[in-house]
N, C-alpha and C positions, 0 to 999 in steps of 0.2 A: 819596696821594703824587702830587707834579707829575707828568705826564708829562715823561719821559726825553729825551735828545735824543740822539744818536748819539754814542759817546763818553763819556757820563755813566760817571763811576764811584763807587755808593757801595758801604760796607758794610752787611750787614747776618750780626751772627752773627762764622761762619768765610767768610764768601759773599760774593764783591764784584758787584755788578751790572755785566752788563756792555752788554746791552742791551735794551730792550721786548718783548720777542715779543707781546704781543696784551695787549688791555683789551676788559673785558667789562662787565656792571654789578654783581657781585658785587668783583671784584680785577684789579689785574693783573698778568700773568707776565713775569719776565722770565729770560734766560738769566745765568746765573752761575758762578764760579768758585771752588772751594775754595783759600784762599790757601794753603795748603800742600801740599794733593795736585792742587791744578790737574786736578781735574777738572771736568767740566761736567754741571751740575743744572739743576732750573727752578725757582723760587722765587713763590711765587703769593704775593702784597700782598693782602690782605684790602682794601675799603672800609668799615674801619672802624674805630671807637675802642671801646676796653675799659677800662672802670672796673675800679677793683681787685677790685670784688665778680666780675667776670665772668671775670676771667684764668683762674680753677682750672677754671670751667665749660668754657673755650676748650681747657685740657689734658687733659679729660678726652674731650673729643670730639675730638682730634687726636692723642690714646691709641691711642683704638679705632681709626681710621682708620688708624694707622701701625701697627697689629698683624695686619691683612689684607696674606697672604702669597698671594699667587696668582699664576700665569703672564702672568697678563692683567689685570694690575692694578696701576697706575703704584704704585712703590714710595716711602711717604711716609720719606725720611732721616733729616729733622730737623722740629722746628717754633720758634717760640720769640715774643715781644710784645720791641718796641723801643720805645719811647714812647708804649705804650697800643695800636699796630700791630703785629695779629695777621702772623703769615707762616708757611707751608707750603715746605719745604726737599721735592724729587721727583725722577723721572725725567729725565732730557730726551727729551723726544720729537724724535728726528732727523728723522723724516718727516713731520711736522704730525698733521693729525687726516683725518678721515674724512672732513666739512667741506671740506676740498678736495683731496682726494681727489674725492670724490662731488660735483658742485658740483649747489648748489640749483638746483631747474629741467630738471635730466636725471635719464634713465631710468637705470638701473643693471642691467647686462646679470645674468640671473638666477642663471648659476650663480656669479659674484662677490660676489653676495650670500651665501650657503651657508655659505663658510666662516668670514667675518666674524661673520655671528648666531652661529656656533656658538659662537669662541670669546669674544664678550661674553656669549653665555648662559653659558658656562661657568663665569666670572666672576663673574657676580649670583647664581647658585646657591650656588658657593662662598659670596660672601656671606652670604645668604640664610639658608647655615646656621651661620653667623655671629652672625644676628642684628640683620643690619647691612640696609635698603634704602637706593639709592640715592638715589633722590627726583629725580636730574635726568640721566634717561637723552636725552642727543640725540646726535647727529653729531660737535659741536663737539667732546664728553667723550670721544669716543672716539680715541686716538691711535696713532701708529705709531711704533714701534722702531725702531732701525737693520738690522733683521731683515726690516722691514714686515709685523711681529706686531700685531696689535691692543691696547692695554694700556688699559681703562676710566681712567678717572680723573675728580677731583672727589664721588669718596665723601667723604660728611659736610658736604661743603660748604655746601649747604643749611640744615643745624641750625645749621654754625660760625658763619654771616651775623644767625643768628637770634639769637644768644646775647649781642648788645647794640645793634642795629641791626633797624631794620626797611626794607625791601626794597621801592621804590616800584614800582608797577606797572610802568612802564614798562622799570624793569630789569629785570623776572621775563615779560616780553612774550615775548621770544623763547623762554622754557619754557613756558608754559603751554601752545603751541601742542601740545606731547607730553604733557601731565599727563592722568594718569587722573580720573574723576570724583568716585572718595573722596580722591584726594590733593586735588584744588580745597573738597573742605569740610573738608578736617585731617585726614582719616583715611587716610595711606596705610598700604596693607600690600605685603608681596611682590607680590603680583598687580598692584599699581600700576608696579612696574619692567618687569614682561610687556608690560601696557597701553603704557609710553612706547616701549618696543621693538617693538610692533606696528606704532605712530604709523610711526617712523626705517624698518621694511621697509617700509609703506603707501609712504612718500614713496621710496623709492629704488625701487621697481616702475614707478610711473609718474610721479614726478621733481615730485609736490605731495603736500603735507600735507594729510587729510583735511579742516582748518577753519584758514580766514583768517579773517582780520579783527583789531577792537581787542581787548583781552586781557579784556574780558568781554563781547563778541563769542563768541570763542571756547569762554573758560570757559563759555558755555550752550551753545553747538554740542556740547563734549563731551559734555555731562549730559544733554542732551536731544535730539537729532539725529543718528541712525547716518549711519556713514560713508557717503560716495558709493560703489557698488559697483565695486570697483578695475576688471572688464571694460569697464565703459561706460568709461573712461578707456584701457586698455589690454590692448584685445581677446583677442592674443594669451596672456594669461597663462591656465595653466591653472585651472578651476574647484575643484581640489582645493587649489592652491596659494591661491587668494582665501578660501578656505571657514576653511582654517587661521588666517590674517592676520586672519578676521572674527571667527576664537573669538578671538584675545587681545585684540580691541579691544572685546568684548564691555563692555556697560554693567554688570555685575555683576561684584564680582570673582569671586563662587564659578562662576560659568558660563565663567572661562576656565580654559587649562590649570593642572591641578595646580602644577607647577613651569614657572618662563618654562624650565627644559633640556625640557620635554615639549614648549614649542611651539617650541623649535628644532629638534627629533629631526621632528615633527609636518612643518617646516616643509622640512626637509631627504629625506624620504619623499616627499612631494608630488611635490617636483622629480624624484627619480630616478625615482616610479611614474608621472608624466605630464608628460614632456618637452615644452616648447614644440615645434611646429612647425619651429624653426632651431635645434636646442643652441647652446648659448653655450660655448664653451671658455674655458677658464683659460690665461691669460696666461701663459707660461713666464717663469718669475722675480717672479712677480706673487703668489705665494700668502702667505695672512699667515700660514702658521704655516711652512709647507717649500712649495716647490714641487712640485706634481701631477706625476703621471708626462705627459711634454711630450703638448700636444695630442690629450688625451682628454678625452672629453664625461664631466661630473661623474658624469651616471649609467650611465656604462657598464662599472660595476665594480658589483660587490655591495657591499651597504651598511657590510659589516662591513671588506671591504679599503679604504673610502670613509672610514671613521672615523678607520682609524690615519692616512691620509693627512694628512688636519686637523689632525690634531694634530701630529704629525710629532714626536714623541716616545712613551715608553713611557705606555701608560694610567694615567691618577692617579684614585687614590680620593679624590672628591670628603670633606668633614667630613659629619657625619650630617646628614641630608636634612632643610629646614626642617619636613615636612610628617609629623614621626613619623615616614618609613622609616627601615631600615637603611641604612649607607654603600654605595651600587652601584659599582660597576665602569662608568664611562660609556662607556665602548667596545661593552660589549657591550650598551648600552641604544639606541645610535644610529642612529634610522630605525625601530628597531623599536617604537612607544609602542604596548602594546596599551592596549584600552580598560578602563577604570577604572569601578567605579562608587561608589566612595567611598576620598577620603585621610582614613584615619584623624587624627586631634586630634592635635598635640601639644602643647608647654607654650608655644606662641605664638598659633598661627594655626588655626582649625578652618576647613576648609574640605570642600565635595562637591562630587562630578558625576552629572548625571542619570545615569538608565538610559541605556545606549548612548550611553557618550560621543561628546561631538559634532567629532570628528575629520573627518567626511565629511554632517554630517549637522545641524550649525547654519546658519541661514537667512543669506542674505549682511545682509542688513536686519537692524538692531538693534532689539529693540523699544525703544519711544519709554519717556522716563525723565522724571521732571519736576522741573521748576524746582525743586523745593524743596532739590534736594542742594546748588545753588550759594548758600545762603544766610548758610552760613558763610563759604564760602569768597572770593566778594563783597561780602561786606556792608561791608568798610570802602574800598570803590571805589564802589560804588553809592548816591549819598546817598539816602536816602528823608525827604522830604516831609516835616513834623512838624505835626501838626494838632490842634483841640481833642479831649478827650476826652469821648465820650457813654454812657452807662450808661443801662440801660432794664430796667424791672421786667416780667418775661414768667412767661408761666403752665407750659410745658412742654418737657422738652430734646426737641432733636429723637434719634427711637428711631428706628436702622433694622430692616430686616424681619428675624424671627429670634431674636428676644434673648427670656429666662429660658429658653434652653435650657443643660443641660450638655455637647453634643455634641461640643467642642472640648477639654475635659479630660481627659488621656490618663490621670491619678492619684489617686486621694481620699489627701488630703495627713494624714498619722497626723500625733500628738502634739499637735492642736489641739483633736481636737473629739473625742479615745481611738479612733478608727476604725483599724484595721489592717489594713482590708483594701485593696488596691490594686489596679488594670487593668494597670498597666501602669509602667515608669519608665525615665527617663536615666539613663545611665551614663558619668560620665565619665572621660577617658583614666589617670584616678589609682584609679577602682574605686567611685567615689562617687555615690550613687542619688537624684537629684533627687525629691521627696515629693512633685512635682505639677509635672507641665509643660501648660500653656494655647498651643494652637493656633491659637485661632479665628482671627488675622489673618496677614493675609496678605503683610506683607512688613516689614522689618527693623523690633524694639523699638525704640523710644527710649529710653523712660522708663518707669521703674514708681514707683509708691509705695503704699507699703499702709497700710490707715487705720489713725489713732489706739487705735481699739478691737479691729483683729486681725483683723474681719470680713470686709475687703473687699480688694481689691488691683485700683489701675489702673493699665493698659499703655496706653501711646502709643505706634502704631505709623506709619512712613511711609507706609501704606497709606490714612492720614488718618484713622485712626478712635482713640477711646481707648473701650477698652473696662471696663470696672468688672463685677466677679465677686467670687463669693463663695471664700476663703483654702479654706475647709471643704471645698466640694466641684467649686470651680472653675465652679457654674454663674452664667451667664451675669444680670448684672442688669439694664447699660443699655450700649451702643453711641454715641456720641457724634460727631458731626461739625460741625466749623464753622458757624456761623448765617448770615455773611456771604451777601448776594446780590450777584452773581451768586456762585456758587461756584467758588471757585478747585481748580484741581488740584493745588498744593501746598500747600496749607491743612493741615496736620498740626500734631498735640500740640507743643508745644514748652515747657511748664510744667504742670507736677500739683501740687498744694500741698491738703492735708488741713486743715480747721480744727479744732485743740488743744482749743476750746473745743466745738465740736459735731461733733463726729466723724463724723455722717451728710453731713456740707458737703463737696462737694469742687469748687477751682476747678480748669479745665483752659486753659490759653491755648494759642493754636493760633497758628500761623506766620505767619498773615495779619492779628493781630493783635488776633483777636477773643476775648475772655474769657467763659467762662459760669464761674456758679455754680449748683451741681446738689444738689438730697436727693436720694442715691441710693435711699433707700427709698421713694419715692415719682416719682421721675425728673421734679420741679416742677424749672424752670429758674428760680431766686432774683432774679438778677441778668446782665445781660448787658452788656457792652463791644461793640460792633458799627458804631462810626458814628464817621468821622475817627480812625481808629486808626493804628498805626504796628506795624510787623512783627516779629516774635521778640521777644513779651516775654518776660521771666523773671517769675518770681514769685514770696514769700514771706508767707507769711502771719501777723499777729502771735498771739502765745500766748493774749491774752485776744480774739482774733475782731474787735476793735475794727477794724482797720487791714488793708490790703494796700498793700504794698511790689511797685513791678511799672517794669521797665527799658525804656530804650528807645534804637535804634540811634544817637540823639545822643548817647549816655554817660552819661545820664541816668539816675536812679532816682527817680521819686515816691511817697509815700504817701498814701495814699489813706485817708479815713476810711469806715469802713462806720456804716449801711448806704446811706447817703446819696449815696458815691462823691465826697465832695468832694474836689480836692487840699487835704492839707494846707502839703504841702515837698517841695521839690526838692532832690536829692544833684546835685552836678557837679561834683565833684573827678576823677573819673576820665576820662584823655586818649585812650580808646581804647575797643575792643567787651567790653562787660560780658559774662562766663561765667557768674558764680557768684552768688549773693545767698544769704546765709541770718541768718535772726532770732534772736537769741540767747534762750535756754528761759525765760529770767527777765523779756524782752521791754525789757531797757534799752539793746539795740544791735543793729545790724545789720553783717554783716561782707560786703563783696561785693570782689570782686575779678575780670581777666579780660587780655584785653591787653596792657594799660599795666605786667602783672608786678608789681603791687602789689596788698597784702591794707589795706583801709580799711575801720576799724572804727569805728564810727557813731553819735550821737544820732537817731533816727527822728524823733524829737517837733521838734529844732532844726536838723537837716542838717549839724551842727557834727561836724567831725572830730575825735574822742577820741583815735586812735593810727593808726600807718603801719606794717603789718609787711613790710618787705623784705628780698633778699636770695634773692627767686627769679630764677633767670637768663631764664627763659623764662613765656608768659603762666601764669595761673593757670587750671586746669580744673576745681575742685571746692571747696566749702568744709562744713565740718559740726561743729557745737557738743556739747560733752560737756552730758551733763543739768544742770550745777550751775553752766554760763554761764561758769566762771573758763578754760576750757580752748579749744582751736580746731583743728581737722584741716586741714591745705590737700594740694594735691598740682598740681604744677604739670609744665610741658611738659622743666622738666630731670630730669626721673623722680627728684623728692624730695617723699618726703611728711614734711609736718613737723610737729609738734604744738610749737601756742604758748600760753605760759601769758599773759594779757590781764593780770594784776596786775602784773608784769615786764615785760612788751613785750619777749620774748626767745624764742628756740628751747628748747625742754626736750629735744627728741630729733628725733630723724629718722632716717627709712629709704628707702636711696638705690637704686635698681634700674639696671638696664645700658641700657635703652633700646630703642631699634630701633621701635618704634611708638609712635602718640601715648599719653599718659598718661590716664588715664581717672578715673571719678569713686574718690570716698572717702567714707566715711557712717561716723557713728562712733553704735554702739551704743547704745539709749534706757537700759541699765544702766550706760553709762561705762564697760566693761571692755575693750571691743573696738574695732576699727577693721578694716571692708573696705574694700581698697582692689584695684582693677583695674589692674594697672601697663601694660596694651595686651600682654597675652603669654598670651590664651587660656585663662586663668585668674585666679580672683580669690582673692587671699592674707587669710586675718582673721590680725590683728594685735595683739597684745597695745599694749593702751593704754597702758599705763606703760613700755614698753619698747622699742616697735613690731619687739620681733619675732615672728616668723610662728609661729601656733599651727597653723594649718590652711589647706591648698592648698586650693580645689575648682576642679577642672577643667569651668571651664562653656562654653568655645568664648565668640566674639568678643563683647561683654559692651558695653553702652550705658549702661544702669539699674541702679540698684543700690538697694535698700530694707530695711533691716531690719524684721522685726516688732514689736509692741510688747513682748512678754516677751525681747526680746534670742537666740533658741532656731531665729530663720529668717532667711533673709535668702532675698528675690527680685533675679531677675537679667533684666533686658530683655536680650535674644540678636539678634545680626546673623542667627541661623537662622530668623529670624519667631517665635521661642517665647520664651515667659515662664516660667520656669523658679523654684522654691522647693528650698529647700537647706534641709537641717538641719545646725545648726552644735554641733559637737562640744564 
């Protein structure tokens, strides 16, 4: 929509506009008028246009958004599409935002802070248990009442933008500057709202943002680069107070607080246990929820008379806690966070904390993170190079030090190999006993996939290593890392593909671009990609061995004949970054989809598009074919998994989930009966194939990999916990 000019008057709705309040790069606001009750709301313009397929997708995520009832949390009225333009009917914000209030560039006196965090932490927790993250916690979202109450707002906003529009960098510049490091590769969770509200206190302590620069500048600052130590900028501030601020910006989400209400309590304790040097008093008539008793130092009440202050209202029981607790009382939790050494699972998010949480006792330095996280999350800003492709015949994978041990298997996995005895097992928050969890690596799975013949199972973990083990007893076979010289530090698994045809064959592609082909029973390295390569391939392998199908960040898919490695054909129908590839069982199509929100089903042999399945509103995350080729699993970012029948080019069914994290993969059974699918909620559902409804929950914590066995009787799960976990499926 044009900008406004002073005076403008349109409709829109029950709503006459009446003037601009702000423009952003998402929408913009204006102030408006109920033509019959003459009162005054805000009305947020979306930039952008919605096709017919996208409207329902837009109400269902302006549903949830307008069904968050909370004190602090701008109240969505109405919503509605006029010409294909989305609009958000809200609050008005009387006193603007926080934004200025707080202007960029100054310090923010400390006890002014206090009650602010408290009551936007309040808010995200609510949320939180909800089911709801914000995704774009800054200053600007935060506003004032005519109360000068704090009331969040621009929940959902983020997904709404997404759901027929994409978002050029330079609009999403100014958030990124607060994004956590899994929200920059697609993965936010709660902890990422913590992380951006660490960023917004980082910056109002001492009046800068942790990292400048251009927006993948910054995006590697996050991921790789601990904050500057808030003292060396501003001496005065307490060490207990900096210690706090350094747990939520933590590069891990499971290393920061449990709940971002822990690192408000956390953050608010600080302050009353180690007063700056000068107290800062509270402005009489300045408080955002009541005003303070006049010109007293925040901490010079006990914590518990300091809470009802805040609030200035009777205590409300938060909805039940994102993290499995019971519903608390937050009055009497506030200031007091004892230490934790584990949040129990629940049916979203599994999350720990070390020994001795680290309240007083995390190091102001972050340990260093590496490039590899941003590689989703830039990869369609950052062009990379496209080069010829070289393959080379080598004699041996490289084997690090250590392997055919079993010392990392915590289970001997029954019902494969009639063994019943067991070491050890997981249990998850439903009662369910993983048959074999693998340890050996050391930092988040990617990927698993277990071979053709049942024997074997590989994990890719961000650690850079993929490891290959035996299903039976978990011990160790081969250990694998990138060939590439010099060796990169992000160089990790980022494709497994088993070959149909010889089941001892496994390729693994790694981040940096390089493919090997491995016998695992002999650890011979077949075949190598290493020389002018291109980054994140995918890969899929054809059912008679002949062929490998392998993507690349131009949008591109070639086939490749084995064993020769020659190109045959180039795919390039698809306008954006490829997720998904997979080969259909009978090997007369490939189906790949990613970005661009489209499912393309494929001639290999002539690059010729056979069929277009659309009608996902957001990109596509996963693809997987029933055994008899006529069927197809998708699951995409607007939490619908849908099975398509390829003789129709039509939906047959689908199963739609609530959302709140990104969607995860789907793999449909080597018997055709099933379908697991991970809908990002700390657990993975199997699903009746013909029906897609839920046979069986298992609560496996936050889930990357997904692989069935070949008798349809297990499924492996790559874990955000470092563990590779085997499930027996009921």
């Amino acid at each position: 929509m044009a900008e406004q000019q002073k005076g403008f008057r349109q409709q829109l709705g029950h709503y006459i506009l009446k003037n601009l309040l702000g423009s952003g790069g998402f929408a913009d606001v204006y102030l408006a008028e109920h033509i019959h009750l003459h009162t005054l709301v805000a009305i947020k313009v979306l930039h952008t246009h919605l096709a017919n397929e996208d409207i329902e997708a837009f109400r269902r995520e302006a549903q949830t958004v307008a069904a968050l009832s909370h004190p602090h949390i701008v109240r969505i009225f109405d919503f509605g599409v006029e010409a294909g333009t989305p609009y958000l009917v809200m609050d008005y914000a009387y006193n603007g935002s926080l934004r200025q209030r707080f202007p960029k560039g100054q310090a923010v006196p400390i006890g002014e802070i206090v009650p602010v965090l408290l009551q936007v932490a309040s808010a995200l927790h609510y949320a939180h248990g909800q089911r709801v993250i914000h995704r774009d916690i800054k200053p600007e979202n935060m506003m004032l009442n005519a109360k000068n109450e704090v009331i969040l707002g621009d929940f959902g906003i983020a997904i709404v933008t997404q759901t027929s529009s994409k978002a050029s960098t330079q609009n999403i510049a100014g958030t990124v500057a607060y994004m956590a490091p899994e929200q920059i590769q697609a993965h936010p969770v709660p902890a990422s709202d913590q992380y951006s509200l660490g960023v917004v206190v980082y910056e109002w302590l001492c009046g800068q943002r942790p990292f400048e620069g251009s927006y993948t500048e910054i995006a590697i600052k996050h991921s790789v680069s601990p904050p500057p130590p808030l003292r060396n900028l501003m001496p005065s501030i307490p060490d207990a107070v900096e210690q706090v601020v350094m747990t939520a910006l933590h590069k891990d989400p499971q290393q920061r607080f449990p709940t971002v209400l822990d690192f408000a309590q956390a953050f608010a304790q600080a302050v009353f246990t180690h007063p700056q040097q000068q107290p800062t008093m509270v402005k009489p008539g300045y408080g955002y929820l009541s005003p303070p008793v006049a010109q007293q130092p925040f901490y010079s009440q006990p914590p518990m008379k300091q809470a009802a202050q805040f609030y200035g209202q009777p205590p409300m029981k938060q909805a039940t806690q994102f993290y499995g607790q019971p519903p608390v009382n937050q009055a009497t939790q506030f200031y007091n966070p004892s230490p934790v050494k584990q949040v129990t699972q629940s049916t979203y998010l599994q999350a720990s904390v070390p020994e001795g949480y680290p309240h007083n006792s995390v190091p102001v330095t972050a340990p260093k993170v590496s490039r590899r996280k941003l590689i989703v999350g830039i990869s369609s800003i950052a062009v990379v190079g496209v080069g010829l492709t070289a393959f080379s015949v080598l004699s041996n994978a490289q084997i690090l030090p250590g392997d055919n041990t079993n010392t990392h298997s915590t289970t001997t996995l029954k019902n494969l190999t009639g063994s019943s005895s067991a070491v050890g097992q997981t249990v998850g928050q439903g009662g369910e006993q993983a048959e074999q969890t693998y340890t050996g690596q050391t930092d988040w799975i990617w990927l698993v996939a277990w071979s053709p013949d049942g024997k074997y199972v590989a994990s890719g973990s961000h650690d850079g290593t993929c490891h290959i083990w035996q299903a039976a007893d978990g011990k160790r076979v081969l250990s694998v890392v990138s060939n590439l010289e010099p060796h990169q530090s992000d160089a990790y698994p980022w494709s497994i593909v088993w070959s149909k045809h010889d089941p001892k064959q496994v390729a693994i592609g790694f981040a940096d671009g390089s493919i090997q082909i491995l016998d695992v029973t002999n650890g011979q390295r077949l075949l190598s990609r290493d020389k002018d390569v291109t980054p994140v391939p995918l890969m899929s392998w054809s059912p008679d061995g002949k062929q490998m199908a392998v993507s690349s960040t131009d949008n591109t898919i070639v086939i490749y004949d084995l064993p020769n490695w020659n190109p045959r054909v180039t795919f390039r129908e698809h306008t954006d970054f490829i997720k998904a590839i997979s080969w259909s069982p009978d090997g007369r199509y490939i189906a790949s989809g990613g970005d661009d929100t489209k499912i393309r089903v494929w001639d290999p042999q002539t690059a010729e598009t056979k069929m277009v399945l659309s009608g996902q509103s957001q990109e596509v995350t996963a693809l997987s074919w029933r055994n008899d080729s006529q069927r197809l699993v998708s699951s995409a970012q607007d939490y619908i998994v849908r099975i398509w029948d390829i003789q129709t080019v039509r939906t047959l069914v689908t199963h739609e989930y609530t959302g709140g994290a990104p969607m995860g993969n789907v793999a449909w059974s080597p018997d055709g009966k099933w379908v697991a699918a991970y809908p990002g909620n700390a657990s993975v559902d199997i699903l009746d194939a013909t029906t897609l409804n839920v046979k069986q929950t298992i609560s496996t914590g936050v889930v990357y990999g997904l692989s069935w066995s070949p008798d349809s009787m297990h499924l492996a799960t790559g874990c955000y916990d470092k563990v590779t976990k085997l499930w027996h499926i009921s």
